[in-house]
N, CA, C and O of each residue as an XYZ file, in Angstrom:
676
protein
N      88.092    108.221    130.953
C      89.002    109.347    130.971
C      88.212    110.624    130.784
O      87.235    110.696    130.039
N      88.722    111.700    131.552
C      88.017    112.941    131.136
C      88.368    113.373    129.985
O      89.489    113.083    129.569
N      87.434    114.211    129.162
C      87.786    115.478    127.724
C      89.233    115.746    127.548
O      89.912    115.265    126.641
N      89.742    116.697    128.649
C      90.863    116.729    128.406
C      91.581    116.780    127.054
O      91.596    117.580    126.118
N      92.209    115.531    127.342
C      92.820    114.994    126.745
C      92.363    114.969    125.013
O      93.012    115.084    123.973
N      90.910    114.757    125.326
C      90.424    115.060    123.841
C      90.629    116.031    123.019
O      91.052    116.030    121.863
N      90.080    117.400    124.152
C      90.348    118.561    123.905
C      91.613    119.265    123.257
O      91.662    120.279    122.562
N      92.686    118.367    123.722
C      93.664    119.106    123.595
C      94.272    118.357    121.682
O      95.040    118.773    120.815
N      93.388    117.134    121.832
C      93.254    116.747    120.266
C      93.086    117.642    119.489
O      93.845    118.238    118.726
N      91.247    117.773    119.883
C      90.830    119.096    118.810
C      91.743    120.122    118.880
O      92.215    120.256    117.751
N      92.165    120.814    119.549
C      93.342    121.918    119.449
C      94.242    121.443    118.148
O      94.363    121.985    117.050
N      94.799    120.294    118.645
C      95.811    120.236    118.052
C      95.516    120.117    116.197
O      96.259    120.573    115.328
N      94.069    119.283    115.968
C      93.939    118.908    114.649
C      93.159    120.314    113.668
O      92.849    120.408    112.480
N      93.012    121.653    115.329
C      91.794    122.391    114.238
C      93.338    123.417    113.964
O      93.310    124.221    113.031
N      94.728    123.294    114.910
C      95.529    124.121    114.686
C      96.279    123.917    113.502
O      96.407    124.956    112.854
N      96.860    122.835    112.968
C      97.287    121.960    111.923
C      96.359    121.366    110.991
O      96.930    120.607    110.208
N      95.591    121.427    110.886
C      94.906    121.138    109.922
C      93.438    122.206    109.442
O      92.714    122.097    108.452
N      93.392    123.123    110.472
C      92.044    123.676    110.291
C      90.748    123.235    110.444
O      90.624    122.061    110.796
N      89.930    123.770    110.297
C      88.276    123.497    110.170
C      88.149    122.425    109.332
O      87.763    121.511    110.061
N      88.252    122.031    108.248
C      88.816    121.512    107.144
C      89.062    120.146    107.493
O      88.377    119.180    107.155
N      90.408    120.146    108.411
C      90.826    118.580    108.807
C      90.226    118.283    110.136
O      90.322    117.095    110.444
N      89.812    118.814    110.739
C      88.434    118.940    112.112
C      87.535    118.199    111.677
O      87.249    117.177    112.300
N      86.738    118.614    110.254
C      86.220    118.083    109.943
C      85.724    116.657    109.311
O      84.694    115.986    109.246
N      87.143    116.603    108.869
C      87.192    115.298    108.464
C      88.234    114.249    109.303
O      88.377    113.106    108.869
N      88.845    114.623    110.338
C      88.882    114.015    111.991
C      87.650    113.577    112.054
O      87.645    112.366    111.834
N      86.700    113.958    112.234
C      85.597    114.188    113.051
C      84.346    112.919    111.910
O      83.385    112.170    112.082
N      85.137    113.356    110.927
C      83.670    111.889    109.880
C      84.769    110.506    109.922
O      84.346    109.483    109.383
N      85.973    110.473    110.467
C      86.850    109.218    110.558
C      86.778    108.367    112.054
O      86.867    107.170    112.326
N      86.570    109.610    112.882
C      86.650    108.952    114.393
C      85.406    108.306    114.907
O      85.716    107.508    115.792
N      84.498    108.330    114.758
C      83.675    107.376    115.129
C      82.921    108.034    116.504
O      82.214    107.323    117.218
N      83.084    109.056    116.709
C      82.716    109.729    117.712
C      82.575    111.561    117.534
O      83.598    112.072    117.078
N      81.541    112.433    117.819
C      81.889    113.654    117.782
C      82.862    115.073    118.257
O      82.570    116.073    118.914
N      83.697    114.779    117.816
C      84.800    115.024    118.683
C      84.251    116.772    119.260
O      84.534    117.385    120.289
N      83.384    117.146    118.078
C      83.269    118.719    118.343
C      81.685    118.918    119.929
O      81.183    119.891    120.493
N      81.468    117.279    120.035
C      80.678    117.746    121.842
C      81.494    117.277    122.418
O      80.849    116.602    123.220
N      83.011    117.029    122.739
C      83.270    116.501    123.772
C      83.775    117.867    124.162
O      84.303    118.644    123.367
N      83.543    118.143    125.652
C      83.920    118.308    127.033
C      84.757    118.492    127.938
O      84.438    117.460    128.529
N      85.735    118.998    128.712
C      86.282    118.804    129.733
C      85.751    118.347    130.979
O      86.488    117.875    131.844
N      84.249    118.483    131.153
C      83.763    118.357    132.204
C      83.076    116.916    132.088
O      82.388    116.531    133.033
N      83.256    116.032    130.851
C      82.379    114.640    130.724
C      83.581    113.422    130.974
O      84.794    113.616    131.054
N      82.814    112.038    131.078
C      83.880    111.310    130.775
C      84.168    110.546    129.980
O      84.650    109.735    130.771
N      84.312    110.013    128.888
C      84.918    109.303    127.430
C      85.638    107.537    128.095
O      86.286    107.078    129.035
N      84.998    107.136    126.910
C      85.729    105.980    126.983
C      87.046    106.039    126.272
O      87.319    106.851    125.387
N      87.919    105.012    126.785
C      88.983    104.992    126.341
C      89.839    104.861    125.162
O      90.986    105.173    124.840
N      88.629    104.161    124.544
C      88.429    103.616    123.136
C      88.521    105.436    122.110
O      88.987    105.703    121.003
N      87.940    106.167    123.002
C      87.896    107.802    122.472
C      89.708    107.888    121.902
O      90.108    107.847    120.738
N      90.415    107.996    122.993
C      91.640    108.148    122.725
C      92.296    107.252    121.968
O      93.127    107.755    121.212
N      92.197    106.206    121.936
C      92.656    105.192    120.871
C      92.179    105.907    119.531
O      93.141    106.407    118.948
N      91.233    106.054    119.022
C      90.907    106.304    117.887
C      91.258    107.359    117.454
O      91.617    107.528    116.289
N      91.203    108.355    118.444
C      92.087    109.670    117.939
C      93.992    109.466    117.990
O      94.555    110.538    117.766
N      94.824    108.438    118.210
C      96.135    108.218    118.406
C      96.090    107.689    117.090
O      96.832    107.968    116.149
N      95.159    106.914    117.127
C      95.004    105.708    115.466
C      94.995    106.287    114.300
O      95.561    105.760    113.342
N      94.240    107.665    114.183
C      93.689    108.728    113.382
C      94.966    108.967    112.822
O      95.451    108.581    111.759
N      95.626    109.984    114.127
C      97.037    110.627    113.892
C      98.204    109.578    113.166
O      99.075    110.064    112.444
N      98.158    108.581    113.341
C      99.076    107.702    113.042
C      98.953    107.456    111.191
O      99.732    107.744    110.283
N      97.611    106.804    111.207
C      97.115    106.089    109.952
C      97.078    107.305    109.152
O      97.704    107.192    108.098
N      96.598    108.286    109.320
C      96.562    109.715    108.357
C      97.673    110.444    108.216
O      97.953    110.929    107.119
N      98.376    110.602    109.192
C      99.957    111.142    109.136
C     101.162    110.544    109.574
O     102.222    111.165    109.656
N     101.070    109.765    109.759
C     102.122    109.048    110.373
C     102.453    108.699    112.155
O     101.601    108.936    113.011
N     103.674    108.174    112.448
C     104.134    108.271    113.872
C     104.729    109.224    114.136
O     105.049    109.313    115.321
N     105.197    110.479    113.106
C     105.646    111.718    113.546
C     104.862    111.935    114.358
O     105.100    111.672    115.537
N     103.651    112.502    113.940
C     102.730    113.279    114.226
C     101.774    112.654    115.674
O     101.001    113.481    116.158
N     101.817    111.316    116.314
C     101.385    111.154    117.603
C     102.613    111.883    118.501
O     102.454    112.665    119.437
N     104.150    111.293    117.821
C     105.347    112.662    118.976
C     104.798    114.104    118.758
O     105.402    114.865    119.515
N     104.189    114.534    118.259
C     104.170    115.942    117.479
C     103.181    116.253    118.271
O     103.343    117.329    118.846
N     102.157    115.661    118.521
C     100.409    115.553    119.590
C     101.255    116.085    121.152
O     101.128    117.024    121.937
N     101.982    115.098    121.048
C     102.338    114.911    122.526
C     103.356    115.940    123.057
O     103.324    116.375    124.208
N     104.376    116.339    122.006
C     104.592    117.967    122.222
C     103.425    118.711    122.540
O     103.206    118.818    123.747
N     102.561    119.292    121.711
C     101.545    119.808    121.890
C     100.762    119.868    122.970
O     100.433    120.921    123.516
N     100.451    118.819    123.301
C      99.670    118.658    124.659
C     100.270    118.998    126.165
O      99.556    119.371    127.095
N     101.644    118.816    126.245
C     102.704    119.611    126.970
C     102.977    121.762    126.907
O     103.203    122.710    127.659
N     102.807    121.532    125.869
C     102.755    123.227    125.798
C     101.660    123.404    125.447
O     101.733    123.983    124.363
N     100.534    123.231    125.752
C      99.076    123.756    125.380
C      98.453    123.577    126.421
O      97.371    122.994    126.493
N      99.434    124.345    127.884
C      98.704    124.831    129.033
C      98.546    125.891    129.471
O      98.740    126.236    130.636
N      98.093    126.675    128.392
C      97.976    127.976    128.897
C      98.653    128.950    129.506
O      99.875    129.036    129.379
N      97.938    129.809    130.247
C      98.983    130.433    131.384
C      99.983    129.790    132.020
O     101.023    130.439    132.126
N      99.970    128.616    132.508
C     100.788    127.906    133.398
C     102.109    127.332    132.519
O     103.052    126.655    132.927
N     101.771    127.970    130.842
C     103.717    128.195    130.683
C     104.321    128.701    130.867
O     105.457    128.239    130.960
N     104.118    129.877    131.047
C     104.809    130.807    131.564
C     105.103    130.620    132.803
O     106.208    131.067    133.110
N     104.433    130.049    133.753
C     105.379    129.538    134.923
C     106.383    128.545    135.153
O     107.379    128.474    135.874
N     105.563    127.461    133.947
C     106.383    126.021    133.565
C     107.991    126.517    133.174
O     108.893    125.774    133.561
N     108.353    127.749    132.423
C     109.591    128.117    132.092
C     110.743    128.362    133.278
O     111.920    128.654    133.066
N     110.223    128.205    134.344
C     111.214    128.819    135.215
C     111.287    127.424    136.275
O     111.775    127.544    137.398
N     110.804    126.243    135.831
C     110.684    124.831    136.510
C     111.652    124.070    135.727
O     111.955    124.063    134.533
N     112.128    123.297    136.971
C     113.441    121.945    136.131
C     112.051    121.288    135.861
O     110.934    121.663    136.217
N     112.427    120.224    135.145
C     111.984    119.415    134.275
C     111.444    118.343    135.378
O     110.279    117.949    135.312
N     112.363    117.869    136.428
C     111.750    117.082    137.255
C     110.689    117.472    137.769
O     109.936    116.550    138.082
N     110.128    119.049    138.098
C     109.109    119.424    138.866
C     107.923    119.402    137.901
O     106.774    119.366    138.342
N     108.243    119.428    136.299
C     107.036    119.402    135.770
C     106.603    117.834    135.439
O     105.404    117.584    135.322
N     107.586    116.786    135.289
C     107.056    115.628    135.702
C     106.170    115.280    136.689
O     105.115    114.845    136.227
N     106.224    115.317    137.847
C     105.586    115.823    138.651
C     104.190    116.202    138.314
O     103.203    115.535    138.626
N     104.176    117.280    137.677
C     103.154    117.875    137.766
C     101.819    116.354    136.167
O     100.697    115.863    136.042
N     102.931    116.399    135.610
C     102.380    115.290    134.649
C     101.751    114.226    134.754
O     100.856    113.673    134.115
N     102.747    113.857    136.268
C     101.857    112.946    136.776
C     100.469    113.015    137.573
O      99.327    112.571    137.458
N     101.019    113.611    138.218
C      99.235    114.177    138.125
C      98.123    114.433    137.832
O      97.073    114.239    138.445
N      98.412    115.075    136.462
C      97.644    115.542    135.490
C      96.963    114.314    135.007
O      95.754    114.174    134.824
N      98.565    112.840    134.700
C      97.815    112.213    133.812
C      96.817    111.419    134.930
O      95.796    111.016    134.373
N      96.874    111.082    136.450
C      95.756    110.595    137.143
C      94.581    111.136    137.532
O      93.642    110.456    137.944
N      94.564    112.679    137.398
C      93.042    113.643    136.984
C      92.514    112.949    135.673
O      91.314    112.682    135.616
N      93.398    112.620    134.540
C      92.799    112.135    133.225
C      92.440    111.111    132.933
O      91.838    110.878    131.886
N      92.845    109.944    134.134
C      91.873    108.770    134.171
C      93.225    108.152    134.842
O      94.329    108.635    135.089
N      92.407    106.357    135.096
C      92.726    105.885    136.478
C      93.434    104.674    135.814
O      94.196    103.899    136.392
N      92.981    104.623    134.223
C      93.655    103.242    133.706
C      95.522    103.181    133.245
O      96.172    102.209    132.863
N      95.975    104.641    133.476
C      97.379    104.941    133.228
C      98.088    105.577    134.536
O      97.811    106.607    135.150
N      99.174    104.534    134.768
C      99.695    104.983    135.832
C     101.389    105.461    135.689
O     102.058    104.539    135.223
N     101.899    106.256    135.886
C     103.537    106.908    135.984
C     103.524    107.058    136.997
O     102.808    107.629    137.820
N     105.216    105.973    136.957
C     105.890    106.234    138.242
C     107.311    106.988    137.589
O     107.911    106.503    136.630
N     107.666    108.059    138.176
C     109.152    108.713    138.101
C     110.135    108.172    138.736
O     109.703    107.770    139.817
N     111.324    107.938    138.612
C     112.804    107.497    139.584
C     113.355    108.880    138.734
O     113.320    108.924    137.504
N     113.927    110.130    139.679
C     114.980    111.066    139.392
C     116.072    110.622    139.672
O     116.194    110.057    140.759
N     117.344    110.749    138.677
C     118.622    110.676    138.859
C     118.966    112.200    138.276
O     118.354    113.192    137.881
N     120.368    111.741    138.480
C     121.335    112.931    138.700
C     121.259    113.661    137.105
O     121.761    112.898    136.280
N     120.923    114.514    136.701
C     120.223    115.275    135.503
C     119.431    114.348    134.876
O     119.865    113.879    133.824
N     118.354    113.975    135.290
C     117.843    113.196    134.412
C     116.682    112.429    135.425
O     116.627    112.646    136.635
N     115.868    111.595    134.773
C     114.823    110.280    135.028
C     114.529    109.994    134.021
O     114.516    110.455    132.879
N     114.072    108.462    134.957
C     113.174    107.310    134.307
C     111.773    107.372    134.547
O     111.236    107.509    135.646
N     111.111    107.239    133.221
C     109.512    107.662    133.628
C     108.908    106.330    133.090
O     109.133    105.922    131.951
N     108.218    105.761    133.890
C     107.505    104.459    133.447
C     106.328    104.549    133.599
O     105.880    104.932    134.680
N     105.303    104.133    132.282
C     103.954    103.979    131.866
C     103.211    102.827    132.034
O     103.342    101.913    131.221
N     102.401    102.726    133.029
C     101.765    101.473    132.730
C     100.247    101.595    132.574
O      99.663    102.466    133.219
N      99.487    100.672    131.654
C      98.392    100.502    130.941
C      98.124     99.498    130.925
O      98.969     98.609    130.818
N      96.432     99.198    131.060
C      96.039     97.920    130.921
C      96.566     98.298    129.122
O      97.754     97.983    129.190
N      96.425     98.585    128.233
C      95.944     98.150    127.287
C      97.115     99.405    126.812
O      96.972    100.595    127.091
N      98.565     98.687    125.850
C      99.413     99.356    125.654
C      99.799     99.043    124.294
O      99.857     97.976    123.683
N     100.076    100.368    123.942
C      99.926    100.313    121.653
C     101.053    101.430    121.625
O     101.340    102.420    122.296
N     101.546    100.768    120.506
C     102.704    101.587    119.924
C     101.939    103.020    119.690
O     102.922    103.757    119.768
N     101.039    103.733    119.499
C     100.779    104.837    119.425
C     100.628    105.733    120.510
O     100.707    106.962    120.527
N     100.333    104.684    121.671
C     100.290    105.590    122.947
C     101.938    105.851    123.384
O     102.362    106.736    124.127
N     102.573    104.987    122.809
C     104.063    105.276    123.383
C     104.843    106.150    122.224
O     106.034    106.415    122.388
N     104.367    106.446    121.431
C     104.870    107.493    120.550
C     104.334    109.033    121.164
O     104.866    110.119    120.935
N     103.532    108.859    121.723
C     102.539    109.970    122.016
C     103.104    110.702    123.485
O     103.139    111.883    123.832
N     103.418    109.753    123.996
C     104.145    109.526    125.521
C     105.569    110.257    124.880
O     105.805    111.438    125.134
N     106.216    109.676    124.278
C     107.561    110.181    124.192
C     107.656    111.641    123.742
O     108.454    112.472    124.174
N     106.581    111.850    122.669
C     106.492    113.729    122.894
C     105.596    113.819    123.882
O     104.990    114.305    122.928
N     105.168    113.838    124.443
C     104.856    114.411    125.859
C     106.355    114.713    126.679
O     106.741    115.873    126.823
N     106.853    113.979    127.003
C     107.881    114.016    127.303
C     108.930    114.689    126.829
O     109.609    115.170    127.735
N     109.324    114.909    125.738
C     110.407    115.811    125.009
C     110.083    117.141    125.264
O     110.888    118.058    125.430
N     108.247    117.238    125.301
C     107.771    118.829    124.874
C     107.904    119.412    126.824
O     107.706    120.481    127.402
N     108.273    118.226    127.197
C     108.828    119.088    128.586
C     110.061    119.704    128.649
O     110.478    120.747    129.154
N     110.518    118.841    128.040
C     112.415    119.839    128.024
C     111.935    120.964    127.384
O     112.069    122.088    127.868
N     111.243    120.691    126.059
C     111.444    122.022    125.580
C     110.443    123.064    126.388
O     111.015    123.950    127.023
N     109.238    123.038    126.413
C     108.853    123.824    127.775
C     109.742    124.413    128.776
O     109.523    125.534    129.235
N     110.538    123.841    129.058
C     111.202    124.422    130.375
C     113.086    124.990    129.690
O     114.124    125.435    130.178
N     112.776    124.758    128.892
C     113.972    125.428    127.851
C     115.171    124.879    128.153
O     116.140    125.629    128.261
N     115.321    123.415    128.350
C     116.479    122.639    128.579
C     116.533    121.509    127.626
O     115.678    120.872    127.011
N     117.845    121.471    127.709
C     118.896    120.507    126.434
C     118.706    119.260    126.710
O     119.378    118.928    127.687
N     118.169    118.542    126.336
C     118.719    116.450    126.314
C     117.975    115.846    125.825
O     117.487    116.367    124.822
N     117.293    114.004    126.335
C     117.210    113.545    124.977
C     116.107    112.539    125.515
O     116.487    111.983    126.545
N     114.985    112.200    125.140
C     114.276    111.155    125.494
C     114.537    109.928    124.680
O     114.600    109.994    123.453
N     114.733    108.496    125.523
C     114.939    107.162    125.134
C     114.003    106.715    125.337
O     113.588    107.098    126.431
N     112.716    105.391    124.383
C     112.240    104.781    124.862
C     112.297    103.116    124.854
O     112.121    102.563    123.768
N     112.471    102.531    125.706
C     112.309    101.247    126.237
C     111.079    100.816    125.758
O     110.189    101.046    126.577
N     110.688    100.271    124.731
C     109.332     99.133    125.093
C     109.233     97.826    124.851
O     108.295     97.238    124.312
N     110.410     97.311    125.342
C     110.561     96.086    125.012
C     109.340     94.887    126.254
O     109.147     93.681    126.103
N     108.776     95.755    127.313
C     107.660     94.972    128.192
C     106.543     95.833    127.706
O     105.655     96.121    128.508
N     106.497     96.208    126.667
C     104.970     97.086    126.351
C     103.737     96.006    126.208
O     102.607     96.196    126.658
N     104.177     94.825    125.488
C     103.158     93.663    125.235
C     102.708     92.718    126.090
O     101.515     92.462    126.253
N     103.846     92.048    126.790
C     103.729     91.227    128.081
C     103.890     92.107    129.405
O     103.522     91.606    130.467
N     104.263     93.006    129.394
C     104.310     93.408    130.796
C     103.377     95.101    131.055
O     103.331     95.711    132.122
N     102.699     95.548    129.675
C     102.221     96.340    129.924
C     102.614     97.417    129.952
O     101.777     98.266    129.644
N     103.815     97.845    130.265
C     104.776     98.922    130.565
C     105.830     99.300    129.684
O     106.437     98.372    129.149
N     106.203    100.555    129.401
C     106.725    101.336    128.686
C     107.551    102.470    129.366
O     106.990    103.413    129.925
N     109.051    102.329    129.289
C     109.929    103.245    129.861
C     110.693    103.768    128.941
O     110.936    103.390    127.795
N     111.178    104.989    129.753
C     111.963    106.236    129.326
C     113.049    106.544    129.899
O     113.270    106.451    131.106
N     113.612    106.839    129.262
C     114.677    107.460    130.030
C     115.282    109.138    129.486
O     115.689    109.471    128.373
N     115.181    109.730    130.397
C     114.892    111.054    130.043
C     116.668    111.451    131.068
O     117.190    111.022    132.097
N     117.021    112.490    129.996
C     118.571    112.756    130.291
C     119.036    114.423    129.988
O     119.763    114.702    129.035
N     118.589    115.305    130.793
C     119.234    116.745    130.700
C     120.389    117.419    131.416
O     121.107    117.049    132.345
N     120.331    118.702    130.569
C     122.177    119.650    131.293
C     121.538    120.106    132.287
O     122.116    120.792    133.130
């Protein structure tokens, strides 16, 4: 997987926690989080340990709380994201998440205010689907619309996959 995704870790742990909890992110993870990159590529095991981090140190709030974050911590392109339905920034998510590596795949089905967003992973953990579901919420709120993310993971273990069901006005 590319930085990214890392990146948008460190954001999130030097914004909430400071230099301070950066730092001690950074003597727990097993990796330096302060050389990674956007432009390198990370094993996957990178992101596990930083989901694991968030979890074991703060709870499962706080991987939904990441995954808000990582949704509105695009820069300029919120301010455009505000004036997009929600389906178009799915869309764009998906995308994003196949620039961020090749081992996670989303497929969307749009219905009538609303979709189903399905995750599939070789290698699928209750933290990535906590993480997933704010990703997902922090799109409604991004785009400044009302409703409610559901998640399905009852095939997360045997079948790999993890669904949503996502429902707005």
């Amino acid at each position: 997987m590319n930085g990214q995704l890392l990146m948008n870790f460190k954001d999130y742990i030097q914004k909430k926690r400071g230099n301070e909890g950066l730092d001690k992110a950074n003597n727990e993870l097993g990796f330096d989080i302060n050389k990674v990159t956007n432009e390198c590529v990370y094993p996957i095991q990178y992101l596990f340990a930083s989901l694991d981090y968030l979890k074991t140190s703060f709870g499962m709030t706080e991987l939904f709380n990441f995954g808000k974050f990582t949704t509105q911590n695009i820069g300029a392109k919120r301010y455009v994201a505000t004036f997009l339905p929600p389906d178009k920034i799915l869309v764009r998510l998906k995308e994003s998440v196949s620039k961020l590596t090749k081992l996670i795949n989303v497929d969307i089905t749009n219905m009538d205010h609303g979709a189903v967003v399905t995750f599939r992973a070789p290698y699928m953990r209750d933290t990535q689907c906590e993480y997933w579901r704010g990703l997902l919420h922090g799109t409604l709120e991004l785009t400044k619309t009302k409703g409610t993310v559901e998640m399905d993971a009852t095939g997360m273990e045997s079948q790999h996959i993890v669904v949503y069901t996502m429902k707005w006005q």
